[in-house]
C-alpha positions as a Markdown table, in Angstrom:
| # | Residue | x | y | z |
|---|---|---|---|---|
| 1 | Unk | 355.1 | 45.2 | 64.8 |
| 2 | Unk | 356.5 | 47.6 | 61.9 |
| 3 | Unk | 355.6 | 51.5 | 61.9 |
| 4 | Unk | 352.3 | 50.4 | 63.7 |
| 5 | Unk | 352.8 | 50.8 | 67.1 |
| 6 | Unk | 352.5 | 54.6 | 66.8 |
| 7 | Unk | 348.7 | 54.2 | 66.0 |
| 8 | Unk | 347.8 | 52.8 | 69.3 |
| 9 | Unk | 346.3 | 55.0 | 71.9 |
| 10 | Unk | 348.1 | 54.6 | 74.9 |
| 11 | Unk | 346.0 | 52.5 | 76.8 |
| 12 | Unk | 346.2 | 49.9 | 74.2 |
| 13 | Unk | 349.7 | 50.2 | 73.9 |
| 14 | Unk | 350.2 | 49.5 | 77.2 |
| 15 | Unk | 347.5 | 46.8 | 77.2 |
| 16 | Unk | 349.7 | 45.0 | 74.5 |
| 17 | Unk | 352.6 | 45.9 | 76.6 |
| 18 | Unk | 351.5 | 44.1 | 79.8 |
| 19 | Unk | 350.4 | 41.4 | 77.6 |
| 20 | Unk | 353.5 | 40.2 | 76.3 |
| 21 | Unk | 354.9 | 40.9 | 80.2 |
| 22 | Unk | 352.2 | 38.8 | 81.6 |
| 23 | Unk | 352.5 | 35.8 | 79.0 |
| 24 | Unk | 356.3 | 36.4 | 79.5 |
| 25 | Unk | 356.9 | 36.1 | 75.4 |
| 26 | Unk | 359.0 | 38.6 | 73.7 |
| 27 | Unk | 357.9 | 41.3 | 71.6 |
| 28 | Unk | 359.6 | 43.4 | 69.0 |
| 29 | Unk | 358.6 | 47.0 | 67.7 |
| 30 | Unk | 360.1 | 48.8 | 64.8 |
| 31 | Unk | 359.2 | 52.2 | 64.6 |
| 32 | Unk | 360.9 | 54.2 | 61.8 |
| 33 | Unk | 363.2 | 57.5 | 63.4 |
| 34 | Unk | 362.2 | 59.5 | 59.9 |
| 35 | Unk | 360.9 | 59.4 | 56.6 |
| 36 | Unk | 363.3 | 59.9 | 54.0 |
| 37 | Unk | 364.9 | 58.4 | 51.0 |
| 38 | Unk | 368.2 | 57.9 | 52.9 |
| 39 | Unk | 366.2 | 56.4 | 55.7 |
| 40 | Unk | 364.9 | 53.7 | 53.7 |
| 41 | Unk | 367.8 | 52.9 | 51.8 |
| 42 | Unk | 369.8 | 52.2 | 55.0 |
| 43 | Unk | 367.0 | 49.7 | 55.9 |
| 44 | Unk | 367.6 | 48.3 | 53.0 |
| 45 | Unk | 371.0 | 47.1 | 54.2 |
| 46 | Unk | 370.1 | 45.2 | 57.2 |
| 47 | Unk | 369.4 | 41.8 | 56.2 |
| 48 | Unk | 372.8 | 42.3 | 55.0 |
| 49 | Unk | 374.3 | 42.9 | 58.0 |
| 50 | Unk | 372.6 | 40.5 | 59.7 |
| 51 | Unk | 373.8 | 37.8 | 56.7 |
| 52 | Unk | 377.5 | 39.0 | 57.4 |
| 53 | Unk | 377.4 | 39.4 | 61.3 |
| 54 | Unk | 376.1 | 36.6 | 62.1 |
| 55 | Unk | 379.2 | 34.4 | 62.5 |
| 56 | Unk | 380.9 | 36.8 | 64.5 |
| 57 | Unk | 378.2 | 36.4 | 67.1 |
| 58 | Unk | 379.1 | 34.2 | 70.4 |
| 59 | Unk | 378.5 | 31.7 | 70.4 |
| 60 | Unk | 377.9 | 30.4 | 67.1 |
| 61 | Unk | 375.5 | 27.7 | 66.9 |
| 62 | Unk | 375.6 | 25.5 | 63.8 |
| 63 | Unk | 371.7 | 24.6 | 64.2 |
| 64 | Unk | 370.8 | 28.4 | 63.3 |
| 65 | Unk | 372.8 | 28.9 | 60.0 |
| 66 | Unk | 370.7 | 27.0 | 57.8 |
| 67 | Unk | 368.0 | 29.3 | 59.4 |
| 68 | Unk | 370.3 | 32.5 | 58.1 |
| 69 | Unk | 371.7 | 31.3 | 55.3 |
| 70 | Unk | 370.4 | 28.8 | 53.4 |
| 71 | Unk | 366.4 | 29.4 | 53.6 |
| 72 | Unk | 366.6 | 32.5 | 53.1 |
| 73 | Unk | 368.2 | 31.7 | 49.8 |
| 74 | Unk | 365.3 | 30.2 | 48.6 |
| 75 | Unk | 363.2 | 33.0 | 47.8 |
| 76 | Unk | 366.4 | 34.7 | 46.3 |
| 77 | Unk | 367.1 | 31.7 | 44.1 |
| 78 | Unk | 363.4 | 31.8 | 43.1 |
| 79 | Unk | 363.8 | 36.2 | 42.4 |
């Protein structure tokens, strides 16, 4: 969930919450800290990082890379 989560009230949020406890699968929510030019150029950096962190992660598994490296490639290639 991306800059959404902030619209919920709070008994949804914590309905959604408790969901993802109860079903025990992971949830991820990206709120943005503020609202500025500089802000959104530094987001613009993390696929990036994640491109040149990655092998420095432990352990490395080979069966992820094509995931991080080479798919992603395709809609560059295709850019």
């Amino acid at each position: 969930m991306f800059g959404a989560f902030h619209h919920m009230d709070e008994a949804s949020a914590r309905k959604i919450l408790q969901q993802a406890v109860d079903d025990n699968t992971p949830i991820a929510i990206f709120e943005p800290l503020s609202r500025n030019v500089l802000a959104f150029i530094s987001m613009l950096f993390v696929p990036l990082n994640v491109w040149l962190l990655t092998p420095f992660i432990r352990p490395v598994r080979w069966q992820v890379l094509p995931f991080i490296y080479l798919i992603p490639m395709v809609p560059l290639y295709i850019l």
